[in-house]
N, C-alpha and C positions, 0 to 999 in steps of 0.2 A: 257379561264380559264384552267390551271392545274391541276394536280391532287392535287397536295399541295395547290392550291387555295382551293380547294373544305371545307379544314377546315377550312375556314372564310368565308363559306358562311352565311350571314345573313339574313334574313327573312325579320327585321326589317329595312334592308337601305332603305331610300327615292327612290334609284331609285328601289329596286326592290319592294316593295309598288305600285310604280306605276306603272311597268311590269315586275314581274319575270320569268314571259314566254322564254325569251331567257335566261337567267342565267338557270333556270331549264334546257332547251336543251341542254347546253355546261355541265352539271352534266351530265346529262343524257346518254349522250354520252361520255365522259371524265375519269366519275368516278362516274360510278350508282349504287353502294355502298358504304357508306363511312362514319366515325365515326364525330360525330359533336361533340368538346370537350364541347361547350355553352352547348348544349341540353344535355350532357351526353346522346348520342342516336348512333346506325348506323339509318342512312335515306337513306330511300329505295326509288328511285324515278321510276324506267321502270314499266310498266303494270301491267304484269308476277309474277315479283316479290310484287309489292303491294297487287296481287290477293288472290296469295300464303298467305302472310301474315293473311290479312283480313280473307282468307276463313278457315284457319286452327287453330281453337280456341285450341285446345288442346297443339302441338306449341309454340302455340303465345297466348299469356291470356290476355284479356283487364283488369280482375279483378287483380290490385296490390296484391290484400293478395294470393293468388297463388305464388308469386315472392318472399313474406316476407313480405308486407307494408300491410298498413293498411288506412281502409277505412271510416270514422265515419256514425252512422246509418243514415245519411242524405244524404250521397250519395250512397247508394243501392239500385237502380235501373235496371229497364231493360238495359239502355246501361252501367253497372259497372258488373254486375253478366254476366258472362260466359254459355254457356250450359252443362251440362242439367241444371242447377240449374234456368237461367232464362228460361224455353221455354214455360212455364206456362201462368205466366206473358206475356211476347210478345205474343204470342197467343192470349190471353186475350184481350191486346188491337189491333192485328192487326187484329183480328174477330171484334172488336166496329168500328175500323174505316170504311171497306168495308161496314160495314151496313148504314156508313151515305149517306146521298143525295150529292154527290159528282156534281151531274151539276147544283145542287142549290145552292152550294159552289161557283160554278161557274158563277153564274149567278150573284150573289150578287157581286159578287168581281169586274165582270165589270160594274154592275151598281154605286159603291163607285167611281171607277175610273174616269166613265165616267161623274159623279158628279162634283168630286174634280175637274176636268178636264174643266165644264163649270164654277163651280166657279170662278177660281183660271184665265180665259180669261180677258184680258186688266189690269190684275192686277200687271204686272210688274215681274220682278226675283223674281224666289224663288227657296227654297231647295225641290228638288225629294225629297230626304230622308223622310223628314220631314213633306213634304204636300204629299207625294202618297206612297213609299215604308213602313213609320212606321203606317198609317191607315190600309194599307193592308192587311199586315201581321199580325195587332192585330186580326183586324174585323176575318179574315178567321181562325185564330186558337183558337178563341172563340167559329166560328162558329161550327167548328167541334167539342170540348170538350162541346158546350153546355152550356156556362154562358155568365155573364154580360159583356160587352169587359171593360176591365179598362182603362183611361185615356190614349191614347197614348203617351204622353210625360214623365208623369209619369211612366209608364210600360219601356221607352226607359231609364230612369235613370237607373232603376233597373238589366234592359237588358244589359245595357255595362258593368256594374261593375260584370258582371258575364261573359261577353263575354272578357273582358281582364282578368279575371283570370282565362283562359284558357291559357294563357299565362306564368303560374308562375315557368317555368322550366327559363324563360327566363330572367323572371323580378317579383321574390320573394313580389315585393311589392304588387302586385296586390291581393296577395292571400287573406289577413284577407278582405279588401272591400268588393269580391268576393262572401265570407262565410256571411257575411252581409249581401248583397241581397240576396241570397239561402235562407236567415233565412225567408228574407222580403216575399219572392214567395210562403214559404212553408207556410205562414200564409195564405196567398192570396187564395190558391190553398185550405188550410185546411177550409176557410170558403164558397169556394163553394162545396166544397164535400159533406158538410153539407145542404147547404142549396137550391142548383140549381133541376129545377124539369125541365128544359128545355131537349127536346130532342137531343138527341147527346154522345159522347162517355162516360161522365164522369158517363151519369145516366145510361148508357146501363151499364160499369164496375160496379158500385155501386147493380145495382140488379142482375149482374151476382156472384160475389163477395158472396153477402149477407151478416148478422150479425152477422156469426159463422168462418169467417174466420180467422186463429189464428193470434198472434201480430206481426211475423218478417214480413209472406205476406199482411199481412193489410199496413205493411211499405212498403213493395217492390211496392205495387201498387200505394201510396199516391205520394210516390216520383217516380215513374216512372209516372203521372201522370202530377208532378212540372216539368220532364224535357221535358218531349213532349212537357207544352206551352214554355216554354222556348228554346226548341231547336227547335221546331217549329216555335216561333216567329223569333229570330234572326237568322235560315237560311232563311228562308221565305223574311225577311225585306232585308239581303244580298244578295239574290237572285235577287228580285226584280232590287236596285237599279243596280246590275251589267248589267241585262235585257237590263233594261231603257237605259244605258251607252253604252251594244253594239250597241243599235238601231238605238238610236241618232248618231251616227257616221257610218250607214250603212241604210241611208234610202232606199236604194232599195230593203234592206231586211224587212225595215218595211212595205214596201208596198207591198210585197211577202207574208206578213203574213195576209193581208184582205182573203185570202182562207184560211177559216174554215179547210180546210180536211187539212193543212199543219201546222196547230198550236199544234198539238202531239207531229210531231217529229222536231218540230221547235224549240219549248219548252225546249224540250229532249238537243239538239244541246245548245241550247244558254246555259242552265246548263253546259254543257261539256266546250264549250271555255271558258270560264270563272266562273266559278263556285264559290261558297258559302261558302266551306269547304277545306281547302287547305290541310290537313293531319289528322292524328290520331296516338295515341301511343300504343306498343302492348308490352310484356315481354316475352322475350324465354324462355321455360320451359325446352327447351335443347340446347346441343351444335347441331348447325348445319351451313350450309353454303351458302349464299347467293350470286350469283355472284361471285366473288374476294374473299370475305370477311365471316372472321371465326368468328361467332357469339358464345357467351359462353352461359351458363344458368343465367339466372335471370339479361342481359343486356337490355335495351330496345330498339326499331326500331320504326322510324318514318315513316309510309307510307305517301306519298306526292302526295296524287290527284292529286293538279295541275299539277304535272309534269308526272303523268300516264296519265293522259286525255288529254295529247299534245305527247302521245308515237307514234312515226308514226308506228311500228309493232303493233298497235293495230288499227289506226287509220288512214287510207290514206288522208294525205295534211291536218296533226290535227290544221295547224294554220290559215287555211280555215274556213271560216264559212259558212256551206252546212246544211242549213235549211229541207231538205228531207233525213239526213243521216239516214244509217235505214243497217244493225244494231249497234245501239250506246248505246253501253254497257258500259258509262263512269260509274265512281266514286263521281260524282257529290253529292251524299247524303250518299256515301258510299258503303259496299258491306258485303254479309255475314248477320250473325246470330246481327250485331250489325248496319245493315243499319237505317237507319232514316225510323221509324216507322209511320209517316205521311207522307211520298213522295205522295204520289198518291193525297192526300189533297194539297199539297203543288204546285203540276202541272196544278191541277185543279185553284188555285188562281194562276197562273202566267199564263195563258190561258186566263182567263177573266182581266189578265192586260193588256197580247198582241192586244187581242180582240179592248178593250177598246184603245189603241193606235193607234192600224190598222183603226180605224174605226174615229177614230179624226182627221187620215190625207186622210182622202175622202171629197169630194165636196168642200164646204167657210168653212170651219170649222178653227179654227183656228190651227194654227201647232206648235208640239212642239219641241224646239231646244235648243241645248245649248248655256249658257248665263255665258260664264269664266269659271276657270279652277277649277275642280272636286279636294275635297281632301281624299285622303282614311285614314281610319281608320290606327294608328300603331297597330295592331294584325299581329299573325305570325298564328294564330289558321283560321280564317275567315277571308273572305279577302272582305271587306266589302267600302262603303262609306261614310265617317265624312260627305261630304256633296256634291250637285251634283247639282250646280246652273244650270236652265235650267226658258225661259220665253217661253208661248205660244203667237204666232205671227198671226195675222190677214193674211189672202192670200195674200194681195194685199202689205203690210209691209214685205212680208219674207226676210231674206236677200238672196244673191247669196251663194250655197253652191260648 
């Protein structure tokens, strides 16, 4: 790729949907700053430079109305509000979440797995997504918030049309659906605030909170409450099936993962090669200079995870997958004052996935493989799987890999 290629790079082509890994490296290398006319953005792709971005909120402002735009009161939130204004809130909840039982989180999560996992034996193809990544992810970010889990399939409806209109720099249409389900979750969300007396983050915020707190932070917390299960569920769900996807195609690393003391930074690693979250947008509050590139005030910059967490200056042999890397300080959930507020919960439920996999391919147990070709989601925001046909095989039936 060129450097004049670099302005048609797309997010959305079939082939890099299905591996943008080497197109990020030929950016990366070629032209690792660089204005995308589609996104109206420079995209940032090296390390260094993503760090920069992410870590310097004053800068670079995730909140639009800093820049001129405007934000309607439903999405003001801990990841929309800037510091000092959010450090309250984030506080707030990321003291609720360290106080939950994180290896009961974990516990649960392999025992769903390792459920679905005897059910679903002799039972023919089916979808990952569907029978193990969308259970997972609801069940474990219920369990942390503390309420009813809703209907997985239902919740997944809901979840796309928000998770594609993340996408509306790209594709306009996505956006009213989007606002739609937001409406749908903030109802969801409004009637367990109300009425969940389950232990866990929502009740620990609610009586840390109390009845006297004024009406913008009452919003700030309500809706920063909508987007934890929300960005929680669909990284969590993302996450998973990408997991599941390296695995299957790396069994020696599935069976690398039956040692307990390796599923931390194992975890850790499978996040980084393949990750959940493929960018984030930020707004310069000044002129300054990135690389090559003269950035002005109020342009926006796209940091591009995927292609920081495959930087080999950060990373030795990043397109390796070394299950004891250690230290791996990917972008996998983000970085800075706006990372993903449940990771720790999130590691904990893909730990009792690994778990629950590593430990299905020990003894007669039956094994799980892939069964035809995976299709991913068109999102340029998540990089997620539409679906990920895979069948568990008796020992003595396995095919030849």
């Amino acid at each position: 790729m060129t450097p004049s290629a670099a302005c048609h790079y797309d997010p959305l082509a079939p082939e890099t949907l299905y591996d943008p890994y080497p197109v990020l490296a030929e950016l990366r290398r070629t032209d690792p700053v660089f204005w995308h006319a589609g996104m109206r953005s420079w995209v940032v792709t090296r390390y260094d430079d993503c760090v920069r971005v992410l870590r310097d909120h004053r800068a670079f402002a995730r909140d639009p109305r800093r820049a001129g735009g405007v934000v309607p009161d439903s999405g003001l939130s801990v990841q929309t509000l800037d510091p000092p204004h959010q450090g309250w809130v984030r506080s707030l909840f990321m003291s609720a979440v360290r106080a939950q039982d994180l290896g009961a989180i974990e516990s649960r999560a392999y025992r769903l797995v390792t459920d679905r996992l005897d059910g679903l034996t002799g039972a023919g193809s089916f979808d990952v997504m569907a029978e193990l990544a969308v259970p997972l992810a609801v069940t474990v970010v219920a369990d942390l918030l503390g309420v009813q889990a809703p209907p997985h399939q239902e919740y997944a409806a809901i979840s796309e049309a928000i998770m594609r209109s993340m996408d509306g720099g790209l594709d306009p249409a996505v956006v009213e659906p989007g606002q739609a389900a937001r409406r749908a979750l903030s109802d969801l969300v409004a009637s367990w605030w109300d009425a969940s007396e389950r232990p866990g983050v929502l009740t620990q915020v609610r009586e840390t909170v109390g009845p006297a707190v004024d009406p913008l932070s009452y919003l700030y917390v309500r809706n920063t409450a909508r987007v934890m299960f929300q960005g929680g569920y669909s990284t969590l769900a993302a996450a998973a099936g990408n997991v599941i996807h390296t695995l299957l195609a790396r069994p020696d690393a599935l069976k690398a993962m039956r040692r307990a003391e390796l599923r931390a930074t194992g975890v850790e690693e499978l996040v980084r090669f393949d990750g959940p979250v493929q960018g984030t947008t930020r707004h310069a509050m000044v002129g300054c200079r990135i690389g090559g590139a003269e950035i002005s005030p109020g342009q926006k910059i796209v940091a591009l995870f995927a292609a920081a967490n495959r930087d080999p200056a950060a990373f030795p042999d990043p397109d390796q997958l070394r299950l004891g890397r250690t230290p791996n300080r990917h972008l996998g959930y983000g970085w800075g004052p706006h990372a993903c507020i449940g990771t720790i919960a999130a590691q904990a439920g893909l730990r009792g996935l690994v778990g629950a996999l590593a430990d299905q391919a020990t003894g007669n147990r039956a094994v799980l493989v892939p069964d035809g070709d995976p299709v991913r989601r068109p999102t340029a925001t998540l990089r997620a799987f539409a679906s990920l046909p895979a069948v568990l095989h008796a020992p003595s039936a396995q095919p030849a890999r």
